[in-house]
N, C-alpha and C positions, 0 to 999 in steps of 0.2 A: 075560391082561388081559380078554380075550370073556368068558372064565367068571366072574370077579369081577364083571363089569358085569350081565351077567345074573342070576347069584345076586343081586346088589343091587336089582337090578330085582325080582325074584321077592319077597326079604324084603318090598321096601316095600309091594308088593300086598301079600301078607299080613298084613304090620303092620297096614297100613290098615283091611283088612276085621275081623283082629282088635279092633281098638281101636274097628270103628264096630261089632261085635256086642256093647260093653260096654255099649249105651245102649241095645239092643234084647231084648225081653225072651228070645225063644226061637225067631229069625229062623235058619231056616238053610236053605243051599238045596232040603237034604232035603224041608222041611216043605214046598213044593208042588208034592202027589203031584194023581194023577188017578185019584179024587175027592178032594176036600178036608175036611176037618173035618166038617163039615156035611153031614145030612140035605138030599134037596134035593124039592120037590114043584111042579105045575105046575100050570097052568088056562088054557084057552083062552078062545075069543069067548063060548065057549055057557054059559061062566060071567058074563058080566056084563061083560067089558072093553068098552070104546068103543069102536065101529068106525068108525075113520078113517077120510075119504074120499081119503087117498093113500097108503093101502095096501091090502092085503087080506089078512086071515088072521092072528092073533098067538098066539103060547105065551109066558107067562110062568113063568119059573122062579125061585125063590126058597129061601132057606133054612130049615128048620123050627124051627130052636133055637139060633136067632142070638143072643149075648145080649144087643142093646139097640135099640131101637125109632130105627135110624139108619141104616137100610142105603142103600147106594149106590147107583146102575145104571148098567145098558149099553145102549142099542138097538141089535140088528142085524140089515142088511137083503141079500138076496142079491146074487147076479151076474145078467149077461142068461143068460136061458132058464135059468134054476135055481131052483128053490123054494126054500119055506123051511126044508123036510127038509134041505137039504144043508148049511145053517149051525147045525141044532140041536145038535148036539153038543158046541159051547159055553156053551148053555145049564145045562146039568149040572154042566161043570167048575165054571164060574163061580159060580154060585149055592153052591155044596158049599163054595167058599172066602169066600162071606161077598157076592156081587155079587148084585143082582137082575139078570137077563136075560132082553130081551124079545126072540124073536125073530118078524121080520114075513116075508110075504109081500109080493107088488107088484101091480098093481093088471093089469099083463099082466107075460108074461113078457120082452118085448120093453122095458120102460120104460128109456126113457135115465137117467143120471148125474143128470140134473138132478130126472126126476121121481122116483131113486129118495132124492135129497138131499131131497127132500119130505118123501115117506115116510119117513123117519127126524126129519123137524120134528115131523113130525103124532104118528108114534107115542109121543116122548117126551112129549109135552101129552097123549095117549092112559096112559101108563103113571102120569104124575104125577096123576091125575085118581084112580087106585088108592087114593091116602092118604088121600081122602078120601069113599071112597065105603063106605057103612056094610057092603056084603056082601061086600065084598073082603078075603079073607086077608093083605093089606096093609095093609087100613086104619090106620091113625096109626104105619105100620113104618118110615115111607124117609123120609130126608134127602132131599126135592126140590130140593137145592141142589146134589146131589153127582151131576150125570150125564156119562156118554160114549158115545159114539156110536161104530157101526166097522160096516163091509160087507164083503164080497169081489166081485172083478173092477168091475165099474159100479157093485156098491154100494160097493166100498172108494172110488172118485171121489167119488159122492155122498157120502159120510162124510168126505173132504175140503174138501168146499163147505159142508158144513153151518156151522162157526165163521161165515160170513161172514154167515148171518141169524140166528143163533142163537149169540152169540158167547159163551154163561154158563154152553158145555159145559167140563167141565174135562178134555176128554183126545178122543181120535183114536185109533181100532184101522184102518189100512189092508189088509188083506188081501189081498197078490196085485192092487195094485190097476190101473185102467183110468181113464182120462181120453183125450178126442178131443185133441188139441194145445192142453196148456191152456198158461195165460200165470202169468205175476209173479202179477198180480190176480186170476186165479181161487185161487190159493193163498196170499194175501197174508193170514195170521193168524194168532194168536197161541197157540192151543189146542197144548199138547204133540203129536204124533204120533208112533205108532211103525207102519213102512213095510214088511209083511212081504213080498219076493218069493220067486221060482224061479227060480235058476240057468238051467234049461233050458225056463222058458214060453213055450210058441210062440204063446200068444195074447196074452199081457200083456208083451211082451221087457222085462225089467228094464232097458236100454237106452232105452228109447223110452216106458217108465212107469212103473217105482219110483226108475227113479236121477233120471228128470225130476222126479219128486214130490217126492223131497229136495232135489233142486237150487235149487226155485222158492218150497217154501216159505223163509221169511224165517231169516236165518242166529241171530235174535234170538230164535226160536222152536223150545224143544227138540223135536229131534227124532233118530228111528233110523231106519237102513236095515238090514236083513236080512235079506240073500239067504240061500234055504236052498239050501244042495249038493245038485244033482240032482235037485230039485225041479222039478215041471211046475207048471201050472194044475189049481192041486187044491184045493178045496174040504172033500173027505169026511174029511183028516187032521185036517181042524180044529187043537183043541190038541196033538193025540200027534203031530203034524209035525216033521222035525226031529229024529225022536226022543224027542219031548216037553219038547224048547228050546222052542217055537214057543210050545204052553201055559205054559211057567215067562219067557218075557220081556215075552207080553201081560198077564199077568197082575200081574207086578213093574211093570211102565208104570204099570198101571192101578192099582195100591198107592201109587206113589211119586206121582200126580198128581192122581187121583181122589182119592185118600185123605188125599194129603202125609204119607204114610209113608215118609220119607227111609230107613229100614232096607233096603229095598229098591234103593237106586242103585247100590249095587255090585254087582248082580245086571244091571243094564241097563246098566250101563258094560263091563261083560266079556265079551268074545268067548266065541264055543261053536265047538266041532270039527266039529258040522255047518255053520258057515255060510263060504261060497264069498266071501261079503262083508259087512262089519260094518261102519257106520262110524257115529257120534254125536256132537253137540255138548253133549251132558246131561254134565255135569259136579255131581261129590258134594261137598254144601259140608261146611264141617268141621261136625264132631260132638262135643262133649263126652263126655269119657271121663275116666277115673277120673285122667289127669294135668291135664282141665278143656280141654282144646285137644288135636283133630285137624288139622294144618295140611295146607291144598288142593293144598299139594305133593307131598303125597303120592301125587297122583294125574298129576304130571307124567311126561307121556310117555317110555314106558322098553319096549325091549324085554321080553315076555312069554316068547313063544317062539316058533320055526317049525315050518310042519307044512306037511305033502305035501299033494298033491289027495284023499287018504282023510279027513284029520285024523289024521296018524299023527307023531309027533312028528320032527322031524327036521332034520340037523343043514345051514350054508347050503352048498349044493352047487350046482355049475354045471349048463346043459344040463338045466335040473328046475323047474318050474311050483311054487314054496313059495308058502306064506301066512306074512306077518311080523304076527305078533299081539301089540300094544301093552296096555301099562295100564292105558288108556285107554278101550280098548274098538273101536279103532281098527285096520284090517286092511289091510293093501298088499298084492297079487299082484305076485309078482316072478319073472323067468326071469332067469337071466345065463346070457348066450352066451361060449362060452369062445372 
């Protein structure tokens, strides 16, 4: 009876995901590698960007042979004491798959959450100012309607706070992130967020600051938590974290909410074998497919599979630390003591 429930379990995930690739053109997980499609080219301050007075220092990255004059963006802002070296390397991914990517500097290295939620106001009004400025390789390229916003450790906080003065962002990249004991109200909005932590960060405990960030933001407000296995406070993996889960679920966030490229949900709704913790309230609404109707049941919670503390697959056994990986995208740690 386990094996039929399971197999059953198994078919309907795949029916599903089969039946939502019939409406999408050429979506598969393959297709985001690191670099992406796209050519990608940069330019700093000494090119003509606006220099914000709540930041200091920007790189924008961008696509060369995009094909339509509608591109979307991202702002991101560091951690305490980290420049803005150590979040470039999202730039590249990003921009190569179609994103504009700005990344800033902070005005010291010491700026708290709140001044670094500034500097990420300031730089978007900084970056949107690009579309219309006649010497910019931007000019008339971006959808000014299409941004998100995302940091790491202080800046992943301040990329938290930002929906609450600037509520017209359409997405949230949290990075490992840091908040001082916030409340309801500091995280009280409506902006999707995806939450990425470290298992084993001794500066950010996902305890005490990604699983509060989920908790507090609003249950009405999609969002993910993803802890990465055996992950510290680390900055320089950027996207290939993970294993390069970390690059393939920021980026599917940012498709599916940025974009409202629904082909992507089943990418964000499903667990990875690197993560120690997975849990989401994002749910994939049906999809037209060649029988006209995808029903939302198919995405009702169903055993996946179990896997060890490696990600190794494995079968429920007593006296053993498993991961029970759902449907849904959903992860329970379980021990049974015999």
């Amino acid at each position: 009876m386990k094996k039929i429930l399971y197999l059953s379990s198994l078919l309907i995930l795949i029916n599903s995901v089969i039946c939502h690739a019939q409406t999408c053109d050429s979506l598969l997980l393959e297709s985001i590698t690191n670099p992406g499609p796209f050519t990608v080219s940069s330019y700093d301050e000494s090119s003509g960007i606006l220099n914000g007075v709540d930041y200091s220092g920007a790189t924008i990255y961008y696509p060369d042979n995009y094909p339509s004059n509608s591109l979307p963006s991202i702002v991101l802002v560091p951690g305490f004491m980290n420049t803005e070296s150590t979040i470039q390397n999202w730039g590249p991914f990003l921009a190569s798959h179609g994103i504009i990517t700005m990344t800033i500097g902070t005005n010291t290295l010491v700026d708290t959450h709140t001044e670094r939620r500034d500097a990420l106001v300031d730089a978007v009004n900084s970056l949107k100012s690009e579309n219309q400025r006649l010497q910019s390789p931007l000019y008339t390229k971006m959808d000014t309607s299409l941004f998100a916003v995302g940091g790491f450790s202080k800046g992943g906080g301040g990329a938290q706070l930002t929906p609450l003065i600037m509520p017209s962002i359409k997405a949230v990249v949290a990075l490992y992130p840091w908040l001082d004991s916030p409340t309801t109200s500091d995280l009280n909005h409506s902006v999707p967020v995806i939450i990425i932590s470290g298992q084993i960060d001794a500066i950010a405990p996902p305890s005490t600051h990604a699983d509060v960030h989920y908790a507090l933001t609003p249950s009405t407000t999609d969002k993910l938590k993803y802890e990465v296995a055996f992950a510290s406070h680390d900055p320089l993996s950027g996207p290939n974290g993970g294993g390069g889960d970390i690059g393939i679920k920021v980026f599917s966030w940012l498709q599916n909410y940025l974009l409202e490229d629904s082909c992507y949900c089943p990418i964000i709704v499903s667990s990875v074998n690197s993560a120690s913790s997975y849990i989401t309230n994002a749910v994939c609404a049906s999809t037209t497919s060649t029988n006209n109707q995808l029903s939302q049941q198919s995405y009702k919670k169903q055993l996946h599979k179990v896997t060890d503390v490696l990600g190794r697959e494995s079968k429920k056994i007593k006296n053993a630390t498993l991961f029970y990986i759902y449907n849904d995208g959903t992860v329970e740690k379980k021990l049974i003591i015999e």
